[in-house]
Structure formats: C-alpha cells, structure tokens
N, C-alpha and C positions, 0 to 999 in steps of 0.2 A: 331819331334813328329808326329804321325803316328796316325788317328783314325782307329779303326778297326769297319769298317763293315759289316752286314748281308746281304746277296743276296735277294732281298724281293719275292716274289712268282707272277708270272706270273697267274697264276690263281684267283685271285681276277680281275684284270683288262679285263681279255676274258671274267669274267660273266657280270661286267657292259661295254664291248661293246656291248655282246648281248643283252641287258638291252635298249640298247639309240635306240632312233627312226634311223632306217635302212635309211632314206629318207633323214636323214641329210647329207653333206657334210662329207667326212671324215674324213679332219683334226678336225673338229668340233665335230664328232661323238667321237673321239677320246680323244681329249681334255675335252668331258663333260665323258666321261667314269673315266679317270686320277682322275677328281676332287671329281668325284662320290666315287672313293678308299681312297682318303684323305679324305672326308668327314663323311668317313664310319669309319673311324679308321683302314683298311686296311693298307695303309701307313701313316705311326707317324710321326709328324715333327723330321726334322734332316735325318730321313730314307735318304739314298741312292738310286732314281730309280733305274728298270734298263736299261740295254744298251740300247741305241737308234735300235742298229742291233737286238737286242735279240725282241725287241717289234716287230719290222720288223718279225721275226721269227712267230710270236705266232699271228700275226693277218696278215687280207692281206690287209695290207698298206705298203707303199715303205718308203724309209729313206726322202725326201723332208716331207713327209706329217706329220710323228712323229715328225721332228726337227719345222713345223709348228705349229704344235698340242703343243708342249712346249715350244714353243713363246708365246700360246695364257695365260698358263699358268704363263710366267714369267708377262707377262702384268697385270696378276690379282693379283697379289702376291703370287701365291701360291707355286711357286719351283723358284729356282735360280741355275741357267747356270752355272757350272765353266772349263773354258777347262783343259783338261788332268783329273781332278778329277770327273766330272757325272753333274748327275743333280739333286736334293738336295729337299727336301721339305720344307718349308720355315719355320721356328720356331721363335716364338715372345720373347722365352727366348737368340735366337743372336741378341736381337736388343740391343741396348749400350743405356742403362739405365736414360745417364743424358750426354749431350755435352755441352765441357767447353769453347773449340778452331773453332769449325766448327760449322755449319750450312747448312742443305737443307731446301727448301722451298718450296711446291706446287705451282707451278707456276700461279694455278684457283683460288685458296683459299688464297693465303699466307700462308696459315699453316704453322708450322713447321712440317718436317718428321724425324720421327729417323731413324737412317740407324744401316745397318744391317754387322755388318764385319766376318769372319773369316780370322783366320790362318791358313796361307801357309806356314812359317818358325820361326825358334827359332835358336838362333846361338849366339854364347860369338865371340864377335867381339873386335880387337884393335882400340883404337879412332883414332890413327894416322894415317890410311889407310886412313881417310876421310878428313882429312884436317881441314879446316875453322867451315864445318860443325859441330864434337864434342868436339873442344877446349877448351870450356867451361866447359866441365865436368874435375874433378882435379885427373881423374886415368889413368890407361892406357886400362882397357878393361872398355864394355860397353856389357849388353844384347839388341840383336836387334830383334824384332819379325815385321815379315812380315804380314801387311793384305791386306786384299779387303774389301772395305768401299764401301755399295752402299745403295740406297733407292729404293724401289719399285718404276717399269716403267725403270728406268736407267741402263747405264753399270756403270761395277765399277770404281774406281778412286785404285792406287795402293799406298799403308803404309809402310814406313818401321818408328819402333815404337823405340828409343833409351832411358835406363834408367840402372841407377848405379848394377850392380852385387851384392850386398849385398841385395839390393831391390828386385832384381826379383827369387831370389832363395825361396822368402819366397810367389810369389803369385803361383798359383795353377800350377802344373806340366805338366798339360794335354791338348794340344791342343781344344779338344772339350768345355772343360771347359772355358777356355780362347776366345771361338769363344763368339762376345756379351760382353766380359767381360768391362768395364768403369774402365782402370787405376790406372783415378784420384781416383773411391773411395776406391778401395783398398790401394790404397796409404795412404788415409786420415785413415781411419778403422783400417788399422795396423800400420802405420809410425805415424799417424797424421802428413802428408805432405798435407799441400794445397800449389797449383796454387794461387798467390800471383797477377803475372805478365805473360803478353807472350810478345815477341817479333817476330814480323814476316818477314818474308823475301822471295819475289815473285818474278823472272825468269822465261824466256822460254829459255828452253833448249832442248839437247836431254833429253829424258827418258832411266831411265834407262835397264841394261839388264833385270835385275828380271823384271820390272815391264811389257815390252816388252812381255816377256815371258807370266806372268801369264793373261796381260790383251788383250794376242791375236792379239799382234800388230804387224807392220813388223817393224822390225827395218831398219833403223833408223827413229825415229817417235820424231819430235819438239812436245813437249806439255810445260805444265805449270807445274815448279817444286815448291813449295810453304813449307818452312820451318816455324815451328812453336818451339819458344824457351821459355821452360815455367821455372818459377823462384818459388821459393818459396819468404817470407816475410824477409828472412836473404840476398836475391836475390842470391842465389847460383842455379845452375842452377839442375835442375832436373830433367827433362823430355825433348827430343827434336823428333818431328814428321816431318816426310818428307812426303809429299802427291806428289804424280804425277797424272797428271791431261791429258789426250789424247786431240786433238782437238775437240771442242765439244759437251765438259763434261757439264754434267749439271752446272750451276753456285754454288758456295762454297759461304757464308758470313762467315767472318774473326770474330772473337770476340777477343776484347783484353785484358779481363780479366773473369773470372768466371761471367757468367749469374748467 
C-alpha cells in the first residue's frame, strides 16, 4: 500500500530563507527557515519535503549543509528521516496512542516517550516459512505489516507486526491510516480481543534483510532480535511482534502484561 503524495512548493521556504538573519550559519539559517514553513502551515504534518537535491537547486547551499540543516530538524522533532522514502514532517496523530509491550524512556527525565511508527509493508504471509516463530497461531497464513518504531532524537528499531487474516481485513486499508495506528485497540473496539498475557523472547542475531534495508544498515549487521507473544484470557495466541534492534539502539523496557 502506496501513500500518495503532493510535491509541496519550493517557494514558501526561499521567502523564509530570506526572511532569517543573513549572518547566521547556513545550515542554521536554513533549518530556522524549514521550521519557520512548518510553523506557518506552509508544510502540514505528514507532508512530504522536498528533495534534498531540489533545496540544493532553489537556494545556494550544497547537499552537506540541507542533510545538516535536517539533522537539526530531526533533533527537535519536527521531521523524520526515512531512506529511499524522503523526509516527512512529524505528525502527533503517528504517534501510537497507548503501549502495551514496549517502552522508551527519556533518558533526563525518566518520562515515558511515545514513539512514532509507520508503514513500510503489508503482505498475507504463510506461518510456516517462519518456523518456531508463528507456530502458535492455528492457521496457515498470517497478515504481516512492516514498521519503523522510533521516539524523537533516535533511529528507528525495525517491526514486523504478525496477526490472524480474519482480523486484519476488517482494520483500516490504508497505509497512512495505519501509520500511528495502537493494534491492541483496535482489536479491543472491534474484536473485543484484549492482551491477557505476553511472552517474550530476546536473541542476538543477524537482522534481518527487510529490516537491513529499511534501517540503512550494511548487512550483515548482529543486533537484538526481541519477540513479543501476546495471548489473549483463553491464552490462544494473537498477536506476535518482532522488533529488531541495531547496535546501539536506544534501550527498550519489556512489559509483561498490559500497563
């Protein structure tokens, strides 16, 4: 599933570079220019920037100084990095609502942070290509959706999401819809399926290829593969998450049942 996006206008961002103090640094001048368009409602969350080259084109700054300039950006939260797909404005409606299994934590505060996922795939998968992993479930195919699970400041950690095909035909069709989307309460709101129980299961492994792939990694890359096996109250199983984790990674807390 495919979002379709709009090319957004070059022209909002050349009137707030000439807008910023000339005197600043570039990438900085830059970066407050970016923020100044998002802040304006020029670029909407979700939007699409554009090209790294294309900004290159329309101001005179080199490609170092834009992929700076939206470094400074991801730092603050306001876009998010994805390779091969752009650079993204960060929207408070992808952030996942309510965490059942996982935990980030501010490292200054202890806070809890919600993190922010999209999708990168959807695919009717057979369980027995996977082995050990979906043996629990009592059919033979499985919907698998792919995400990127991150919090602001961090790289992502890569998802692949596994649940019963009766189930997942009835939650929302659309990638963008589903980028943010919290599962469990779907699950609960149409099924009435609660997470009863989880079982977890922690390895270092290789990583996968997808996950290789979408988190920019070289392969072959040892990281931490960490299975989460969620049961309903009949303990039949119902939901199974695989996180892949690079060397690195911000720290994950495990919960073993519903917070």
């Amino acid at each position: 599933m495919q979002k379709t996006t709009t090319t957004l206008s070059l022209a909002p961002l050349v009137t707030q570079w000439q807008a910023v103090n000339t005197k600043r640094t570039k990438y900085l001048r830059l970066a407050e220019a970016l923020s100044a368009c998002i802040h304006a409602g020029d670029y909407r969350p979700g939007d699409q920037l554009p090209k790294e080259t294309e900004i290159c084109d329309a101001l005179p700054v080199g490609l170092s100084t834009v992929q700076k300039a939206l470094g400074q950006l991801v730092e603050k939260g306001l876009i998010v990095r994805r390779r091969k797909l752009g650079s993204f404005i960060t929207d408070a409606r992808h952030q996942v609502p309510e965490v059942h299994v996982y935990r980030f934590h501010d490292p200054a505060t202890g806070e809890l942070m919600m993190p922010y996922t999209r999708v990168v795939g959807v695919q009717r998968v057979s369980t027995s290509q996977y082995g050990a992993l979906l043996t629990g479930f009592d059919c033979e195919e499985v919907m698998r959706v792919d995400r990127l699970v991150w919090v602001t400041g961090s790289p992502p950690a890569f998802s692949a999401f596994f649940m019963r095909p009766e189930v997942a035909v009835e939650l929302p069709d659309s990638s963008e819809v589903q980028h943010g989307a919290s599962y469990h309460r779907l699950l609960w709101e149409r099924f009435g399926i609660r997470t009863a129980s989880v079982r977890h299961s922690v390895t270092t492994e290789l990583l996968s290829r997808q996950a290789c792939e979408h988190l920019d990694l070289a392969a072959p890359h040892v990281g931490m593969l960490w299975d989460a096996f969620e049961y309903d109250s009949e303990e039949r199983l119902q939901l199974v998450q695989r996180f892949e984790l690079p060397r690195g990674h911000r720290p994950m807390e495990l919960v073993e049942t519903k917070p």
